[in-house]
Structure formats: C-alpha cells, structure tokens
KOLRO-354786 format. One line per field, with one value per atom (N, C-alpha, C, CB): residue number from 1; residue in three letters; atom name; x, y, z. Coordinates in steps of 0.2 Angstrom, whole numbers, padded with zeros to 4 digits. Glycine has a CB too. Layout:
! residues N
i	c(NUM|...)
aa	c(ALA|...)
at	c(CA|...)
px	c(X|...)
py	c(Y|...)
pz	c(Z|...)
This chain:
! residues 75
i	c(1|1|1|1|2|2|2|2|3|3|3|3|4|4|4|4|5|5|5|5|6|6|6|6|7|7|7|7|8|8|8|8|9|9|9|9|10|10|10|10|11|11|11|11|12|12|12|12|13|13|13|13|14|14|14|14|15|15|15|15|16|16|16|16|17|17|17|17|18|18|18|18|19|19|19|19|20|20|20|20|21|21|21|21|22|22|22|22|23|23|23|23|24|24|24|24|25|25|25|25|26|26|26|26|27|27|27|27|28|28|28|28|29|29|29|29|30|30|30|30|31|31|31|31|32|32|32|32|33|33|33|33|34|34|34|34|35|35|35|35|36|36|36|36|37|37|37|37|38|38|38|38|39|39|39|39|40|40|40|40|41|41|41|41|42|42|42|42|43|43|43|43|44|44|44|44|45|45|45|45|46|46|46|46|47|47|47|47|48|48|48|48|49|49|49|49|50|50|50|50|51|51|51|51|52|52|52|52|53|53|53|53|54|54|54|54|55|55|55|55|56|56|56|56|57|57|57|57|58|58|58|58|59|59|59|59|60|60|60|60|61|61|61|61|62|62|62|62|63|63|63|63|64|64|64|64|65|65|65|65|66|66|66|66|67|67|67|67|68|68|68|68|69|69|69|69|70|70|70|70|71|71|71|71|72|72|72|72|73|73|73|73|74|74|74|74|75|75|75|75)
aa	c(UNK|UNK|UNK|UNK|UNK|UNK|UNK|UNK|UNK|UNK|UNK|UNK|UNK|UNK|UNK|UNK|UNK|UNK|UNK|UNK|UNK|UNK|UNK|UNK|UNK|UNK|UNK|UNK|UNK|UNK|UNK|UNK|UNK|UNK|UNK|UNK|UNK|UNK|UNK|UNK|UNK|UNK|UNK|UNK|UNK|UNK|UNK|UNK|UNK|UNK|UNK|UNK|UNK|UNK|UNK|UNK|UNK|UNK|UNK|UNK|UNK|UNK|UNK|UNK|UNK|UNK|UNK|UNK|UNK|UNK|UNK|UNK|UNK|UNK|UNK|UNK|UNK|UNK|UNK|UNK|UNK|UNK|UNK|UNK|UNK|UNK|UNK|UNK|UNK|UNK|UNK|UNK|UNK|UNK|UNK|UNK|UNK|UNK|UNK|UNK|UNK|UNK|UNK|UNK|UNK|UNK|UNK|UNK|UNK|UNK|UNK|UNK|UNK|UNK|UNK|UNK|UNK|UNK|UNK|UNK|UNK|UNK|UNK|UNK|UNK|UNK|UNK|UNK|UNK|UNK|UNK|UNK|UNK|UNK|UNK|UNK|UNK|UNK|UNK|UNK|UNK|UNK|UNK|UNK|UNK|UNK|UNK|UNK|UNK|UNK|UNK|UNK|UNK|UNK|UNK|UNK|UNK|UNK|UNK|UNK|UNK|UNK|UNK|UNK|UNK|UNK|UNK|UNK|UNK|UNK|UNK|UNK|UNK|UNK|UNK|UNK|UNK|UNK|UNK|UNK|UNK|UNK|UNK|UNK|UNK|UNK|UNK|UNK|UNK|UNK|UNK|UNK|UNK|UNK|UNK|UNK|UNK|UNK|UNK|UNK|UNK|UNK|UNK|UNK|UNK|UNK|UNK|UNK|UNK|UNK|UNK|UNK|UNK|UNK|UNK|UNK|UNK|UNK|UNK|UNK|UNK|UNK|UNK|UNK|UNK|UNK|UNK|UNK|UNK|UNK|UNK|UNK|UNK|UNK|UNK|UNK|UNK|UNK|UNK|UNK|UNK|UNK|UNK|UNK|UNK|UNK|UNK|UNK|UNK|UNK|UNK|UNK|UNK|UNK|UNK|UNK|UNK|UNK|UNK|UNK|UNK|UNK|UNK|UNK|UNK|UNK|UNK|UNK|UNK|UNK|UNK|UNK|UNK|UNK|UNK|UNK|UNK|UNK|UNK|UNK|UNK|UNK|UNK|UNK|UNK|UNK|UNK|UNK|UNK|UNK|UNK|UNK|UNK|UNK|UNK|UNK|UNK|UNK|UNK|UNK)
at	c(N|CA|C|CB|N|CA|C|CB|N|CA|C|CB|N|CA|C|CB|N|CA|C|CB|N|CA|C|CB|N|CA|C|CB|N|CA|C|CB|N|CA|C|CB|N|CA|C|CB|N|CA|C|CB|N|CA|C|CB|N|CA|C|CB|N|CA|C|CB|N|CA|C|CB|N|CA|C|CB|N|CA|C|CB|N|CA|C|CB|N|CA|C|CB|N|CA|C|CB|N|CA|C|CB|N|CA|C|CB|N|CA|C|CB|N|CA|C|CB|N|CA|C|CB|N|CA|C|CB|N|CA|C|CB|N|CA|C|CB|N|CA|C|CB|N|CA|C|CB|N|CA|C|CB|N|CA|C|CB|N|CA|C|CB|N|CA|C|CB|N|CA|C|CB|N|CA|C|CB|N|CA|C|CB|N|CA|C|CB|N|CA|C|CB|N|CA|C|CB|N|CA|C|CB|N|CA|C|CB|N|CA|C|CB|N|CA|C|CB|N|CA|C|CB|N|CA|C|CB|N|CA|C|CB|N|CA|C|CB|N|CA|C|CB|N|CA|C|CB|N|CA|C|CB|N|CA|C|CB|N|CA|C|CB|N|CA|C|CB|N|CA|C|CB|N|CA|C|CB|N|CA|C|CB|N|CA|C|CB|N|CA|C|CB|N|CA|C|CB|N|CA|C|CB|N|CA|C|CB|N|CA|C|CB|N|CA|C|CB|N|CA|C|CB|N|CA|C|CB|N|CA|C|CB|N|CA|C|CB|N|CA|C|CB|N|CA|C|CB|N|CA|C|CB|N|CA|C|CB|N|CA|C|CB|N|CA|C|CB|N|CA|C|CB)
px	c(-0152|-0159|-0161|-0161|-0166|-0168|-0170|-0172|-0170|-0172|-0179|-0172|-0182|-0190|-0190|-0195|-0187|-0187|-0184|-0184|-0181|-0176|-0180|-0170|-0184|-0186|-0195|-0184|-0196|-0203|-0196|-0205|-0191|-0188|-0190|-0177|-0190|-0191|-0197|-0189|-0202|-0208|-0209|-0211|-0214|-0219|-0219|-0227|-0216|-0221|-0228|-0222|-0232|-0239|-0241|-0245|-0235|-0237|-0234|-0236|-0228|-0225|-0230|-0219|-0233|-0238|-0243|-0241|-0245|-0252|-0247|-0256|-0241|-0240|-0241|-0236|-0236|-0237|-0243|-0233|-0249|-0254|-0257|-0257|-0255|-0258|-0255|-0259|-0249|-0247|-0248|-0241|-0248|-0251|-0258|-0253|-0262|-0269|-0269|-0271|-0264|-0263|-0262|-0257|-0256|-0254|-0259|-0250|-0264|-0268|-0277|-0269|-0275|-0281|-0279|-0284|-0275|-0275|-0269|-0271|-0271|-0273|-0267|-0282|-0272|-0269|-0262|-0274|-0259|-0253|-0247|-0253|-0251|-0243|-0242|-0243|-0235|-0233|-0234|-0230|-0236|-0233|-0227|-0240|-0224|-0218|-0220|-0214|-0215|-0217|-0214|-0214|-0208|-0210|-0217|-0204|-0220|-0224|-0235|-0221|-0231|-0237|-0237|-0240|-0228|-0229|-0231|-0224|-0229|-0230|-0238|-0226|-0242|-0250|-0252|-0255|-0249|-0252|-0250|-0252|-0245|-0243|-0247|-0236|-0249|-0252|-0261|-0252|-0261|-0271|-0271|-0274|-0265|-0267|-0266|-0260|-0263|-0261|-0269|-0254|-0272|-0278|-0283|-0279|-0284|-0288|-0288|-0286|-0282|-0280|-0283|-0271|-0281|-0286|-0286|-0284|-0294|-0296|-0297|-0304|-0296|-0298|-0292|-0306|-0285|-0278|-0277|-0271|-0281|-0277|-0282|-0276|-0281|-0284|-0287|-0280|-0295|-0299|-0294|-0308|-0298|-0294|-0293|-0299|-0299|-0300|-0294|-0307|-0292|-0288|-0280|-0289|-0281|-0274|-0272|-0274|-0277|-0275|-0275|-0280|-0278|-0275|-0270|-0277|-0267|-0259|-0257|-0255|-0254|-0252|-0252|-0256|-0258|-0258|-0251|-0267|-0252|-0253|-0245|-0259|-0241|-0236|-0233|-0236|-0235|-0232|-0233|-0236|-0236|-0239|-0235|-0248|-0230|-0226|-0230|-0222|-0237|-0241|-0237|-0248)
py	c(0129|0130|0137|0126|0139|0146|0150|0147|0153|0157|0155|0164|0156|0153|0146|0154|0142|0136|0133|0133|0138|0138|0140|0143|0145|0146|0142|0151|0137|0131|0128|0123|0127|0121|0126|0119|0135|0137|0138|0143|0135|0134|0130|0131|0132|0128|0120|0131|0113|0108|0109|0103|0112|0110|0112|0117|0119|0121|0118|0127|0115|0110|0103|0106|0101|0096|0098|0095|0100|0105|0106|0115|0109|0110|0104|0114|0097|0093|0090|0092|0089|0089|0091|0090|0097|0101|0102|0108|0099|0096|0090|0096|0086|0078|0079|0073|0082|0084|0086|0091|0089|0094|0087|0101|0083|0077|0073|0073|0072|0067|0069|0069|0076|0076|0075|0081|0075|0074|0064|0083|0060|0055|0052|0055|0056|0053|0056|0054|0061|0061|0059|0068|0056|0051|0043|0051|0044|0042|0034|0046|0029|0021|0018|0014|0018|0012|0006|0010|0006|-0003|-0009|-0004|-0006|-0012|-0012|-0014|-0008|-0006|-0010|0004|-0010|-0014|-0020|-0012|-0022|-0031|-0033|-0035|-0029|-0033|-0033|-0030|-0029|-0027|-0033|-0017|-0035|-0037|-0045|-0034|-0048|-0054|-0056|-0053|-0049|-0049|-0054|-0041|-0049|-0049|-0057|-0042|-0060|-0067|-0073|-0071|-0071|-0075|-0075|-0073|-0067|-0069|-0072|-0067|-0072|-0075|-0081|-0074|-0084|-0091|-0093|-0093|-0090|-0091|-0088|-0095|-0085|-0079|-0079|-0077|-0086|-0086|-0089|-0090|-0086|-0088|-0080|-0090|-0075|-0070|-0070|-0064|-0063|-0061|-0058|-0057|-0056|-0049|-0045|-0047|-0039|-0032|-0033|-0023|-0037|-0036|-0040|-0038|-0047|-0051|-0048|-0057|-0044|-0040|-0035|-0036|-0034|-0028|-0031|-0021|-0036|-0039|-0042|-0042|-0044|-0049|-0044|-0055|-0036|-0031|-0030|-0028|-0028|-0026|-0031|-0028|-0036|-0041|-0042|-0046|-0040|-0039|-0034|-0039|-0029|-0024|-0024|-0017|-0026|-0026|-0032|-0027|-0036|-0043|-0048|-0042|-0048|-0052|-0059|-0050)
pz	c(-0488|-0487|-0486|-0480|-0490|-0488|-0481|-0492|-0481|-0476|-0472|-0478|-0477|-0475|-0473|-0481|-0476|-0474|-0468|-0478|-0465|-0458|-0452|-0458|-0453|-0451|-0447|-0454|-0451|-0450|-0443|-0461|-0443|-0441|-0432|-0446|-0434|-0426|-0423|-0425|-0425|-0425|-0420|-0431|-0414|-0409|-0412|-0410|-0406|-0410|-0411|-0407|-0409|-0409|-0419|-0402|-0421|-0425|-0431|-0425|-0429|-0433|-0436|-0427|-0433|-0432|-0436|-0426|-0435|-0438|-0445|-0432|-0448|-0454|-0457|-0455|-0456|-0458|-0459|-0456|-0454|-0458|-0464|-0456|-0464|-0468|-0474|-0464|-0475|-0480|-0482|-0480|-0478|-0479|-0483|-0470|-0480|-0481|-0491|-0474|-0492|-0498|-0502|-0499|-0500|-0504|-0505|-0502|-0502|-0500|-0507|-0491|-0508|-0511|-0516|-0511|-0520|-0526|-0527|-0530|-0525|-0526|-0534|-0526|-0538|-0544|-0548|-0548|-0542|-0545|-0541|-0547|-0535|-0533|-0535|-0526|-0538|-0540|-0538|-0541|-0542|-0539|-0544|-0540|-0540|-0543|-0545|-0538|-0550|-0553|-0549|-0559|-0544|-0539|-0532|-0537|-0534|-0529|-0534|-0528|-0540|-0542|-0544|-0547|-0545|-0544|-0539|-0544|-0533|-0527|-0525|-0522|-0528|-0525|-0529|-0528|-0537|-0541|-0540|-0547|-0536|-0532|-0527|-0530|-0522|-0517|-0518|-0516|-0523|-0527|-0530|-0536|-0532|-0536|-0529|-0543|-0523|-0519|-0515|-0516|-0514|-0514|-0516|-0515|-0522|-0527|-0527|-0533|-0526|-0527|-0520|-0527|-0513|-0506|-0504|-0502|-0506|-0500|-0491|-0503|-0491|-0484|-0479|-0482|-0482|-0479|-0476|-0485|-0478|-0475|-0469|-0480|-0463|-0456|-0459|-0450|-0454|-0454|-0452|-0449|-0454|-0449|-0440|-0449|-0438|-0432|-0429|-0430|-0432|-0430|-0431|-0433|-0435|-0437|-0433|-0443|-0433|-0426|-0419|-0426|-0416|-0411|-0411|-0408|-0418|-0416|-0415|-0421|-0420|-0419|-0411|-0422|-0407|-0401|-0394|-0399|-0398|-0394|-0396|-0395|-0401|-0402|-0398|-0408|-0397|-0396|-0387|-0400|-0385|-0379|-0373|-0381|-0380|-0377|-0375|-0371|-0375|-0375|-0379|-0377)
C-alpha cells in the first residue's frame, strides 16, 4: 500500500467518515457506470414477475419497516 494510502488509515474518525461519504457521494453520481451483475438482474427480473403475477403479496414500506423495527427491537 502506498504511502498516501496509509496515511487516510491515521486520520480523525470524524475525517474518516466524511471521506467515505465523499467517495460514496462520487460513486453515486455517476449511476451508469456501476456495474450490475447478471445474477443481480435475474433476480430483480424474478423479483418483478412475482410481482406482476401478485402485486398485493408484497408489504408497503411502512409495514416493512415496522416488522424491521420490531425485529430488532425483540418485540
């Protein structure tokens, strides 16, 4: 690892954080050049027919995120 790279690792958390955003942020803008896997589109596209077939088997978000909550919480 180079020198410069060793040196992020002696970095402030706070600054640590803030870089990783700020990389996330960089990844994030350009959208179309990350990459999808092809098992990453059967599955979207297994996902979407199972929809199709019954739109109303799946949770709103709201219910999703309380079983979530409500998972975590040992409820």
């Amino acid at each position: 690892m180079s020198a410069e790279f060793t040196q992020v690792f002696e970095l402030p958390l706070s600054e640590k954080l803030q870089l990783v955003e700020d990389l996330w942020d960089s990844i994030a803008s350009v959208p179309e050049q990350i990459p999808v896997l092809d098992w990453q589109k059967e599955e979207l596209a297994r996902r979407k027919a199972a929809y199709l077939q019954n739109p109303d088997s799946g949770s709103s978000w709201e219910e999703a995120k309380e079983r979530i909550r409500n998972q975590h919480n040992g409820a």
